[in-house]
C-alpha positions in Angstrom: 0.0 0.0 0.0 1.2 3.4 -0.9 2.2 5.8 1.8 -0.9 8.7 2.2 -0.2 11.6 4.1 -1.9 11.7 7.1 -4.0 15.2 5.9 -5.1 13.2 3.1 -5.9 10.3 4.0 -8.7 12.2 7.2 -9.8 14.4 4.8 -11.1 11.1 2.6 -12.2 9.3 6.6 -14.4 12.5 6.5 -15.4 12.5 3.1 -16.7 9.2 3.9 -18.5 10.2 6.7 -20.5 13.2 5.6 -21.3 10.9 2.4 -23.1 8.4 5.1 -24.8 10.9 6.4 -26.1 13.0 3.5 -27.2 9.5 2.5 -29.4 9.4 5.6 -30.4 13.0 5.2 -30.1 13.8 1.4 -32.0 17.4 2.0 -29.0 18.7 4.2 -27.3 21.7 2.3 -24.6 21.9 5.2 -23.9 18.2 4.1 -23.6 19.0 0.7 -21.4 22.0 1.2 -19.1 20.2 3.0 -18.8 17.1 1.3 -18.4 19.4 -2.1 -15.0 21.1 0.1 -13.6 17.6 1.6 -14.1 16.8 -2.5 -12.4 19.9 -3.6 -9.4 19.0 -0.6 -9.0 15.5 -2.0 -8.6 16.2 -5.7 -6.5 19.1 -5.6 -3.9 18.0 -2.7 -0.3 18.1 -3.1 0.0 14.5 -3.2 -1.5 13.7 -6.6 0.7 16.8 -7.7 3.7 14.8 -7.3 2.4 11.6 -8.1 1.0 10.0 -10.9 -3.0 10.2 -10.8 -3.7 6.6 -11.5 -6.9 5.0 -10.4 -5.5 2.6 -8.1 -4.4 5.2 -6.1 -7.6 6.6 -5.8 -8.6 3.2 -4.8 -6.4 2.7 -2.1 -7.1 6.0 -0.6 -11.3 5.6 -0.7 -10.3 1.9 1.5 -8.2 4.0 3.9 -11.5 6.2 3.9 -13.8 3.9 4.3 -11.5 1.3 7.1 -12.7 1.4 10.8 -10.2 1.9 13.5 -6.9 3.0 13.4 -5.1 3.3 10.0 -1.7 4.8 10.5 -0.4 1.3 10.6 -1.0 0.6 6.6 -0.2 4.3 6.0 3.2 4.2 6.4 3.8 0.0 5.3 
C-alpha cells in the first residue's frame, strides 16, 4: 500500500463520513457544502501533484477512507 499523508488520508475518513450521512439525510445543504470542500481538498492535494494520478491510487485512498479503526499502521507500510 502506498504511503498517504496523514491530511489526506482524514480528509477522505471525513469524506466518507458526511457521504453516510447526507445519504441518511439527502436534504441537508450543510452536508452538501461540506462534502463538495472535503471533495475539492481531496482532488487538488499536493500529493497527486507529485504523483501519478492513476486509479489505483484513488482506490487505495477511498479503503483507507472507508476502514474502521486505526489506519496509521497501513499508512506508512
Amino acid at each position: 500500500m502506498r504511503p498517504f499523508p496523514d491530511d489526506l488520508v482524514q480528509a477522505q475518513q471525513e469524506w466518507s463520513a458526511t457521504y453516510r450521512q447526507l445519504a441518511e439525510r439527502p436534504g441537508s445543504t450543510e452536508l452538501r457544502r461540506s462534502l463538495y470542500r472535503l471533495s475539492t481538498q481531496l482532488f487538488f492535494h499536493r500529493y497527486w501533484q507529485r504523483r501519478s494520478q492513476g486509479p489505483a491510487g484513488w482506490c487505495e485512498l477511498r479503503e483507507l477512507g472507508r476502514a474502521d479503526g486505526d489506519v496509521s499502521e497501513r499508512l506508512h507500510q
